[in-house]
C-alpha positions as protocol buffer text, in pm:
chain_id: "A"
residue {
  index: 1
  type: UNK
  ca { x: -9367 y: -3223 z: -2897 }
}
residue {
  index: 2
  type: UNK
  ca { x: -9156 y: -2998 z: -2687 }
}
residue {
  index: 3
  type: UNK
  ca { x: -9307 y: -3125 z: -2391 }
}
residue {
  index: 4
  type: UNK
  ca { x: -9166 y: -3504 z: -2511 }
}
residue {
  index: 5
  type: UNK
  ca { x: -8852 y: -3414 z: -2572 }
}
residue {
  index: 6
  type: UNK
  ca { x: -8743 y: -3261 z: -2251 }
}
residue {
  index: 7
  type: UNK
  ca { x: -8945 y: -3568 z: -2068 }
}
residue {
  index: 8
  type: UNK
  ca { x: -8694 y: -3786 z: -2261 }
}
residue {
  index: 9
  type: UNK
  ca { x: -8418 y: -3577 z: -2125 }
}
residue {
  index: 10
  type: UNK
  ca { x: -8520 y: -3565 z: -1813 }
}
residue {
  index: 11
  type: UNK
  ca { x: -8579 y: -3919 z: -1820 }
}
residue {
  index: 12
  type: UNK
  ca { x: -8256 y: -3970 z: -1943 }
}
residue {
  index: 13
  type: UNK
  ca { x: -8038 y: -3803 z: -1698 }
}
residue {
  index: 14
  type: UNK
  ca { x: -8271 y: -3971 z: -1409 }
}
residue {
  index: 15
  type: UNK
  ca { x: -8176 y: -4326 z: -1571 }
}
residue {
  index: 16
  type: UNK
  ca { x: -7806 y: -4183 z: -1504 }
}
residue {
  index: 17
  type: UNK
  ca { x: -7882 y: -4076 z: -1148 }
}
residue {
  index: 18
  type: UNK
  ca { x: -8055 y: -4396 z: -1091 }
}
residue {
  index: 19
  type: UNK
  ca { x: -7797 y: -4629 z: -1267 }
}
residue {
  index: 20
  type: UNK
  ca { x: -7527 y: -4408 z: -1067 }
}
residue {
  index: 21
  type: UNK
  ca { x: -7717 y: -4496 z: -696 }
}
residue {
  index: 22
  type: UNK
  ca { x: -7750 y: -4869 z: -802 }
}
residue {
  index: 23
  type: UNK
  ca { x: -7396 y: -4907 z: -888 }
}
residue {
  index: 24
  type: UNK
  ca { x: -7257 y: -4736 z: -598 }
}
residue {
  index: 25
  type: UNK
  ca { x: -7510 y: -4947 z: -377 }
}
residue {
  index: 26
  type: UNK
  ca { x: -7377 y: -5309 z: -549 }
}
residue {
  index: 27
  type: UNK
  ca { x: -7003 y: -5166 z: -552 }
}
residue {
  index: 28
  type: UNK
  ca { x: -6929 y: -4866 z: -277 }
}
residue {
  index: 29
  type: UNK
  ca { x: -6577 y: -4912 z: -355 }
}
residue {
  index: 30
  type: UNK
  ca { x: -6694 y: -4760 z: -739 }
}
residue {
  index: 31
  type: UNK
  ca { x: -6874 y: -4466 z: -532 }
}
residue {
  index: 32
  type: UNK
  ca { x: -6599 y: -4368 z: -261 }
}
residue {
  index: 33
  type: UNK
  ca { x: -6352 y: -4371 z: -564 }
}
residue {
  index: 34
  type: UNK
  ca { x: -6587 y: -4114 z: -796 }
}
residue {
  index: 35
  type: UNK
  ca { x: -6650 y: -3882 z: -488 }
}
residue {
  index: 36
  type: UNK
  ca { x: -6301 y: -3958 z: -384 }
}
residue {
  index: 37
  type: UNK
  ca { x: -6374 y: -4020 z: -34 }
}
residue {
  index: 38
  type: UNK
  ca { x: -6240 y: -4340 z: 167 }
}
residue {
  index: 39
  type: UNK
  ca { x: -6393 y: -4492 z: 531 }
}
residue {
  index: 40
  type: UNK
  ca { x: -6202 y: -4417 z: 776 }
}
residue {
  index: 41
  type: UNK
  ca { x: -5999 y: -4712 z: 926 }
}
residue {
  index: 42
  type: UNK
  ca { x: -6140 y: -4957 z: 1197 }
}
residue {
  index: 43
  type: UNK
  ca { x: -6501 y: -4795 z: 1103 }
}
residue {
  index: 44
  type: UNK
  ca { x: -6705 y: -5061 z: 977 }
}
residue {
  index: 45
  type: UNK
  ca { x: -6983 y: -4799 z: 905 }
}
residue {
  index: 46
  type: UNK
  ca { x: -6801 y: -4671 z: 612 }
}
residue {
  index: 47
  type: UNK
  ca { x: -6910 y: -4926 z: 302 }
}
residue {
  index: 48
  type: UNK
  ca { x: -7273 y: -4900 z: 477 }
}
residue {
  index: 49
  type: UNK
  ca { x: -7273 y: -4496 z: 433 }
}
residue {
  index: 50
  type: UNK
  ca { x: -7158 y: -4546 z: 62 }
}
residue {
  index: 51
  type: UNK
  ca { x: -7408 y: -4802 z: -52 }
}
residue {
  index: 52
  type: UNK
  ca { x: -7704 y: -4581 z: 181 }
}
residue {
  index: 53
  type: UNK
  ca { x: -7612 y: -4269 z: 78 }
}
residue {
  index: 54
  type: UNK
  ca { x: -7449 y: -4299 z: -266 }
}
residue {
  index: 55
  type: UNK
  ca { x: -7648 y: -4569 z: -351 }
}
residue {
  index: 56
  type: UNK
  ca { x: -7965 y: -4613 z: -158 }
}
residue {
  index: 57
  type: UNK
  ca { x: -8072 y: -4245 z: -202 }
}
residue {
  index: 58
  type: UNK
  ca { x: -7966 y: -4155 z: -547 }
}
residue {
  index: 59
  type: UNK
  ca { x: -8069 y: -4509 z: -705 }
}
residue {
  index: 60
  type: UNK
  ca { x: -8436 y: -4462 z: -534 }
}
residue {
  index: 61
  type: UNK
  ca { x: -8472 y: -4059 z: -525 }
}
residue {
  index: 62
  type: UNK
  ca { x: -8382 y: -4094 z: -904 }
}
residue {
  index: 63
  type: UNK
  ca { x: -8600 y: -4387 z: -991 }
}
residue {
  index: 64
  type: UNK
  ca { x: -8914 y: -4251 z: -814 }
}
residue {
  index: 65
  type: UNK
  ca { x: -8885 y: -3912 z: -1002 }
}
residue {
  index: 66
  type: UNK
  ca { x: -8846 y: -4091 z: -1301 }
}
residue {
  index: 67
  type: UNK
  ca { x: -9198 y: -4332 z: -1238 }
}
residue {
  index: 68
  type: UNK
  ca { x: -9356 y: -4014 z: -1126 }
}
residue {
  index: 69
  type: UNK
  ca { x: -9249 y: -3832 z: -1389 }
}
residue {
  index: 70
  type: UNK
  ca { x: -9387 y: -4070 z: -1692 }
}
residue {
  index: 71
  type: UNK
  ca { x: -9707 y: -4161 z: -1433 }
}
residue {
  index: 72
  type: UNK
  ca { x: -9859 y: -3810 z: -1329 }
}
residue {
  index: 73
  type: UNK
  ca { x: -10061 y: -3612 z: -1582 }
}
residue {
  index: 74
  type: UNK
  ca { x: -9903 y: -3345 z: -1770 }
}
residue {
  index: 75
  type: UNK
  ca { x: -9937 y: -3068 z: -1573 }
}
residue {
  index: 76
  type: UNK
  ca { x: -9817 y: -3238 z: -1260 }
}
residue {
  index: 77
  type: UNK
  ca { x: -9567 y: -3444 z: -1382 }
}
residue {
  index: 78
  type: UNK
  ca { x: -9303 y: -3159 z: -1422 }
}
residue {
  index: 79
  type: UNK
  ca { x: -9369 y: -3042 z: -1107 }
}
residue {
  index: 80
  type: UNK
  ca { x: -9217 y: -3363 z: -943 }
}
residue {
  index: 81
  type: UNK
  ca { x: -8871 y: -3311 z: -1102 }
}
residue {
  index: 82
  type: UNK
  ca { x: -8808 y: -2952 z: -855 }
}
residue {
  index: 83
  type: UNK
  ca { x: -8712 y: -3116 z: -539 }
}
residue {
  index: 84
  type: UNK
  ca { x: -8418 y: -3374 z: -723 }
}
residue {
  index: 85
  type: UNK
  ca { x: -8341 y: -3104 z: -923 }
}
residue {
  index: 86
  type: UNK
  ca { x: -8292 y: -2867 z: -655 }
}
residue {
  index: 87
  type: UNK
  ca { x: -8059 y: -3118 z: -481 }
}
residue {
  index: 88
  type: UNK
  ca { x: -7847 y: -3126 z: -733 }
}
residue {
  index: 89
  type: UNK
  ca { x: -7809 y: -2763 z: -817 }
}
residue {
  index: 90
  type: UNK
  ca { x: -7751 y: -2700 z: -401 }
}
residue {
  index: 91
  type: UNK
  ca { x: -7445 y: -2932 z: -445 }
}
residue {
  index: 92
  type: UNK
  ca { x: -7296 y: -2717 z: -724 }
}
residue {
  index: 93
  type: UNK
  ca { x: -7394 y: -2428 z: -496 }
}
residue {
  index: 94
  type: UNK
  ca { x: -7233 y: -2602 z: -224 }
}
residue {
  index: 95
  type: UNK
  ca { x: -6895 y: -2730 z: -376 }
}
residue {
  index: 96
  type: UNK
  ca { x: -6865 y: -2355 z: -521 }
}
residue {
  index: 97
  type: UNK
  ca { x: -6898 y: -2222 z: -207 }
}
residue {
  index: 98
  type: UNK
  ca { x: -6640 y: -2479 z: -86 }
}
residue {
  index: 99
  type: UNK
  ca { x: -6375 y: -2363 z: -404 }
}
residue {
  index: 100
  type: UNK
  ca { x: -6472 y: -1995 z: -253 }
}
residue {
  index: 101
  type: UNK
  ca { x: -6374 y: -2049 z: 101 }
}
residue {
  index: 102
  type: UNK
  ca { x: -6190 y: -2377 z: 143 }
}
residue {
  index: 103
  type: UNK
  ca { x: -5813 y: -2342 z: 119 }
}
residue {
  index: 104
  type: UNK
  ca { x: -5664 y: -2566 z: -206 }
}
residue {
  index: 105
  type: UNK
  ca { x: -6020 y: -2652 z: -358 }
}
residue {
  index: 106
  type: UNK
  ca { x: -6025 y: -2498 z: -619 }
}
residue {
  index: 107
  type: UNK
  ca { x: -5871 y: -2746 z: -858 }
}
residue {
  index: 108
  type: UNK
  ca { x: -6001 y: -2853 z: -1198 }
}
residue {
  index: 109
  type: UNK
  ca { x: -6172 y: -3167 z: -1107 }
}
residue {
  index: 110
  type: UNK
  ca { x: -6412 y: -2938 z: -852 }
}
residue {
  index: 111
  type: UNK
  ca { x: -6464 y: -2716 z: -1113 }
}
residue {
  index: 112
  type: UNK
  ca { x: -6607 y: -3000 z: -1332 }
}
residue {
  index: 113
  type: UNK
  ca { x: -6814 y: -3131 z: -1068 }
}
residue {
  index: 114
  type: UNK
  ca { x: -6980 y: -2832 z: -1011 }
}
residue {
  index: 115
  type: UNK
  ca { x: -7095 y: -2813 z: -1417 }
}
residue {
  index: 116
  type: UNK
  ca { x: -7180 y: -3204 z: -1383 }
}
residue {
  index: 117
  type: UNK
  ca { x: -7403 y: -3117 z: -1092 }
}
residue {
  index: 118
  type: UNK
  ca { x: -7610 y: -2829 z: -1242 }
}
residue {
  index: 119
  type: UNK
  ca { x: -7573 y: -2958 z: -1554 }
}
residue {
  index: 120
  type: UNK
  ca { x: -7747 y: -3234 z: -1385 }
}
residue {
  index: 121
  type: UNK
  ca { x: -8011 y: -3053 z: -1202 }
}
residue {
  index: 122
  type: UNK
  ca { x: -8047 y: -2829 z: -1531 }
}
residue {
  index: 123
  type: UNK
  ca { x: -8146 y: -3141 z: -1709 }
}
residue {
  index: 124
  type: UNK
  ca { x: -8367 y: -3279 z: -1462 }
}
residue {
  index: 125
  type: UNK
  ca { x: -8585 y: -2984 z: -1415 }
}
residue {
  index: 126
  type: UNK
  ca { x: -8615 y: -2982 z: -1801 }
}
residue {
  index: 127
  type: UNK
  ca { x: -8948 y: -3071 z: -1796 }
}
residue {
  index: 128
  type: UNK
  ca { x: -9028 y: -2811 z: -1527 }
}
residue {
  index: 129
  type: UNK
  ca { x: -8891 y: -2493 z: -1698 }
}
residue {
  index: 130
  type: UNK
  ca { x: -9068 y: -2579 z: -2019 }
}
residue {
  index: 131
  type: UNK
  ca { x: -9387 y: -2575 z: -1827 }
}
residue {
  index: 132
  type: UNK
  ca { x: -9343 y: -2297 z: -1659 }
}
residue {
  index: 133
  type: UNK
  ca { x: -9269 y: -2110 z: -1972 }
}
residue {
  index: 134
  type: UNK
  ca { x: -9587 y: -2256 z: -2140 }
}
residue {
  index: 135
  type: UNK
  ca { x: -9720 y: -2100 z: -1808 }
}
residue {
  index: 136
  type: UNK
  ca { x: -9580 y: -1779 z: -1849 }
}
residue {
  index: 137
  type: UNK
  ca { x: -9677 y: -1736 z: -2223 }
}
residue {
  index: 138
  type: UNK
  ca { x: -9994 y: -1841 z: -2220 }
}
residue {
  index: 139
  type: UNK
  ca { x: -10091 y: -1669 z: -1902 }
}
């Protein structure tokens, strides 16, 4: 039962990730203002980076863990949530580093994006950390 309920999590927050990637890759106006970045003027490139990056890779990195995740057996299954998971924890790691070092970042709204991101990878590795605490008490 355990093991369904932090699937269902899991599965949730991927849904999120996903929903987040396909958004920003319909609208990458919606994604450059959440991650409050803007292209840089007379680069054409810019709305192409937003809807690959923002959008291409989070809609399909979260959508295949998500199939994988409901398809694989239950021992495997878990296993494919580490590498999404990880990627999301590294940016927390990242942007803290950032309000660390960086000069002036070390305002509110980075300080919530860091507990959205590992709250985010947290979530997604759900599934994961369960198992590997079956693991650990049974072995």
């Amino acid at each position: 039962m355990l093991n369904l309920i932090t699937q269902l999590i899991s599965s949730a927050i991927l849904a999120f990730g996903a929903w987040m990637g396909l958004y920003s890759m319909l609208k990458p106006s919606w994604g450059s203002k959440t991650v409050g970045l803007i292209p840089l003027p007379g680069h054409a490139e810019g709305p192409s980076e937003f809807r690959a990056t923002f959008g291409g890779l989070f809609f399909f990195g979260h959508l295949v863990t998500l199939i994988l995740l409901w398809k694989l057996d239950q021992l495997s299954a878990p296993i494919v949530t580490c590498p999404l998971a990880a990627c999301w924890i590294g940016s927390g790691i990242g942007r803290m580093i950032s309000i660390w070092r960086d000069e002036g970042t070390a305002t509110r709204l980075n300080w919530i994006w860091v507990g959205f991101e590992m709250g985010m990878g947290i979530l997604i590795a759900l599934p994961f950390l369960v198992l590997l605490k079956l693991v650990h008490f049974i072995g």
